[in-house]
C-alpha positions in Angstrom: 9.2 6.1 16.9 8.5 8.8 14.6 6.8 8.8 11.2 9.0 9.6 8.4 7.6 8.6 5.1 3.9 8.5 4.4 2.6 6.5 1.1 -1.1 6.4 -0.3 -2.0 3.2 -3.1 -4.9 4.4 -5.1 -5.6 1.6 -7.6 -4.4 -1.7 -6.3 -0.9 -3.3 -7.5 0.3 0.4 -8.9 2.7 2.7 -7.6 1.7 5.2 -4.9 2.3 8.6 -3.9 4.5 10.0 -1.5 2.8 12.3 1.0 3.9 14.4 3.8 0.1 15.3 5.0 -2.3 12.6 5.2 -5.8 12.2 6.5 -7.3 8.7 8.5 -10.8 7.7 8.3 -12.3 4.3 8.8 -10.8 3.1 5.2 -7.5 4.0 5.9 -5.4 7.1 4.3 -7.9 8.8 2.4 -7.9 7.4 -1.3 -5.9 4.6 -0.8 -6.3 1.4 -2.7 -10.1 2.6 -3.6 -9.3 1.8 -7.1 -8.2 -1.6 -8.4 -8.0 -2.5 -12.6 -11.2 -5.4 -13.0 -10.3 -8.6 -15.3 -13.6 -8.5 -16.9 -13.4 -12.0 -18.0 -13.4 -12.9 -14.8 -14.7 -10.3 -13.0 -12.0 -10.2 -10.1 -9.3 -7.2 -9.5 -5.9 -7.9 -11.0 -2.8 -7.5 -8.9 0.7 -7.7 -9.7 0.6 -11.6 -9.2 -1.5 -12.1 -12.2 -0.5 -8.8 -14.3 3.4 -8.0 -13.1 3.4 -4.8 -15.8 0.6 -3.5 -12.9 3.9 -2.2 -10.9 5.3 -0.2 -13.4 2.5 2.1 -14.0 1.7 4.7 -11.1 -1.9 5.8 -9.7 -2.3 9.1 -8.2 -5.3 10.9 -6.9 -7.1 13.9 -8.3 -8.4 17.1 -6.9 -11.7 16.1 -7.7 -11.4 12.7 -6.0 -11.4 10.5 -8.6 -7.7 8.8 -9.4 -5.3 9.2 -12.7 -2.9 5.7 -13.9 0.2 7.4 -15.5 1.7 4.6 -17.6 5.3 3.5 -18.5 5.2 5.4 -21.3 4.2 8.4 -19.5 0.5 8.7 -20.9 -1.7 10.0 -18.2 -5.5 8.1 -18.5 -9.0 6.5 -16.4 -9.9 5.3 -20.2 -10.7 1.9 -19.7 -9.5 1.1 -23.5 -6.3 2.6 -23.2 -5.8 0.4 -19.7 -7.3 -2.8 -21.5 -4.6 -2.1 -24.3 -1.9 -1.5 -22.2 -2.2 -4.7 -20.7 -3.6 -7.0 -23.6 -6.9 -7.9 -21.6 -10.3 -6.6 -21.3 -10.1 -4.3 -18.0 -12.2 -2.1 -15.7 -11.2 0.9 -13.4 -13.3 0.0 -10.9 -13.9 2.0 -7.5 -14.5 0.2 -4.3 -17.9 0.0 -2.6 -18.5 2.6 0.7 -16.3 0.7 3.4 -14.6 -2.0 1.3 -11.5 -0.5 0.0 -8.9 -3.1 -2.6 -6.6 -4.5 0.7 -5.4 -7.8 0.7 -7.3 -8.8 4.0 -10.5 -6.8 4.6 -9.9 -6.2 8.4 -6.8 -3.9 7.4 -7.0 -0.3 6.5 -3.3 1.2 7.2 0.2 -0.7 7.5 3.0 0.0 9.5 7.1 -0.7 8.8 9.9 0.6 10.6 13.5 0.8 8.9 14.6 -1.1 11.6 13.0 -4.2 10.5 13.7 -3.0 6.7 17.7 -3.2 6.7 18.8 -2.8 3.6 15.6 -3.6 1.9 14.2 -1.1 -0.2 10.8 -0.1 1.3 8.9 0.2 -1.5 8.9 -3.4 -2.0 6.6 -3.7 0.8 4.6 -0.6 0.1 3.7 0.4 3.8 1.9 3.2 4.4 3.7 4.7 7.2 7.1 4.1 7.2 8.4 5.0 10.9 12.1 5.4 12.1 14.2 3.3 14.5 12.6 -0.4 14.9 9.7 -1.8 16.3 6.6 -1.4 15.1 6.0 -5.3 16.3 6.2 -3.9 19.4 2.8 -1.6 18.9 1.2 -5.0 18.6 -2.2 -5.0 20.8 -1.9 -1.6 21.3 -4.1 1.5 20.3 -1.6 3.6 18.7 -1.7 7.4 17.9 -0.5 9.0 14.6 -0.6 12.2 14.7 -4.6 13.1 15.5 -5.8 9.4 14.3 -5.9 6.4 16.5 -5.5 3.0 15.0 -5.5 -0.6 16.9 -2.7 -2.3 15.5 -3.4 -5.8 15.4 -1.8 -8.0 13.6 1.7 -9.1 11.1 1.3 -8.9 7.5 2.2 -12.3 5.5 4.1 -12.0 3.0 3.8 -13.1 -0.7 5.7 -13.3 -4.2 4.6 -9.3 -4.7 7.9 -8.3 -2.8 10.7 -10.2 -5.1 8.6 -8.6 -8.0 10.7 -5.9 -10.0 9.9 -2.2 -9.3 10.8 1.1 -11.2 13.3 3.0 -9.8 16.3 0.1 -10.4 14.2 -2.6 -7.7 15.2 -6.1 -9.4 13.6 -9.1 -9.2 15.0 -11.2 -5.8 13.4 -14.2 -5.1 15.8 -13.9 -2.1 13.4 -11.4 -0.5 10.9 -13.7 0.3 12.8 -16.1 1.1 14.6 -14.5 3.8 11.6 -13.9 5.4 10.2 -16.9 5.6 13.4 -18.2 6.7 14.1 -15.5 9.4 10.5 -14.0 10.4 8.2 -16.6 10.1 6.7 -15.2 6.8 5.3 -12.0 8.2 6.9 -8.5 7.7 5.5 -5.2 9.0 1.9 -4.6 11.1 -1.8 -3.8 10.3 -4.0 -1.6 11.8 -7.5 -0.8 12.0 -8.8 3.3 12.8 -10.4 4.0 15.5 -10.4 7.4 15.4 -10.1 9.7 12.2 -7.3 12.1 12.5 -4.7 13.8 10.5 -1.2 12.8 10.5 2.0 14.3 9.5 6.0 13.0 8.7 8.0 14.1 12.0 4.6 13.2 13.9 5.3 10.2 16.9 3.8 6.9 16.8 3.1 6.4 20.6 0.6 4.0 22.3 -3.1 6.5 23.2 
């Protein structure tokens, strides 16, 4: 299998961006989901369960390392009362502490989906960050796998939840029929996690091959 997409999630529950270089370090794809939007009433991160609009705005990082929300209307901010507006609540853009980036389980830092196991899916439902070619990627499972320079122990599939019958920009409607497919023919998992081993760069065209 061979990489051919590459996709980094700064703030949690928001589009991503396409990237044909990445680097790995123990967190994953540098700046991915190290920002997540804080309900400060509660003081827990909002995702796109709570807060579907999240999807529709885009997150993208800046030279200088910190991260930009670009929102539906096109209005480029980090103004935490512009964000708070935009969503009628009280929010925080809120950076993740050293080694404890926004992922759903904190064991994973990097998924894996081939477009063999996609079909006619659109992958950005499932927001992978390496998309790889062919089919498989269950079959990495146990393994210590190299992308590119990195090396990551793939370890385990990722359940799914509502998130992927959620509607997307880019003409991705709501389908309840998503998740229940895969419950129905998968079990309820679609597409691997990994965990880095070794930091490394990686590249689209590089191979995905056990180390």
């Amino acid at each position: 299998m061979r990489v051919l997409e590459l996709w980094r999630f700064p703030v949690k529950s928001m589009q991503g961006e396409r990237l044909t270089t990445a680097d790995i370090g123990p967190d994953g794809i540098d700046g991915d989901r190290r920002w997540a939007l804080v309900d400060l009433a509660t003081d827990s991160e909002l995702t796109a369960r709570q807060a579907p609009g999240l999807l529709f705005a885009a997150a993208r990082l800046r030279p200088d390392g910190e991260v930009d929300v670009v929102l539906p209307d096109g209005t480029v901010t980090s103004d935490d009362a512009l964000l708070s507006a935009w969503l009628g609540r009280r929010v925080e853009l809120r950076r993740a502490a050293a080694g404890a980036p926004f992922h759903d389980d904190p064991d994973w830092r990097l998924s894996l989906l081939s477009t063999g196991t996609l079909g006619a899916w659109d992958q950005r439902r499932f927001r992978a960050n390496v998309l790889l070619d062919d089919s498989g990627e269950e079959g990495l499972l146990g393994t210590r796998t190299r992308l590119g320079s990195a090396v990551v122990a793939v370890e385990e599939q990722i359940p799914r939840c509502v998130m992927v019958t959620r509607a997307q920009p880019g003409g991705i409607d709501r389908d309840t029929d998503v998740l229940k497919t895969i419950h129905r023919e998968r079990g309820g998992t679609l597409a691997v996690a990994a965990r880095v081993l070794a930091s490394g760069t990686v590249r689209t065209g590089d191979a995905a091959e056990t180390a």
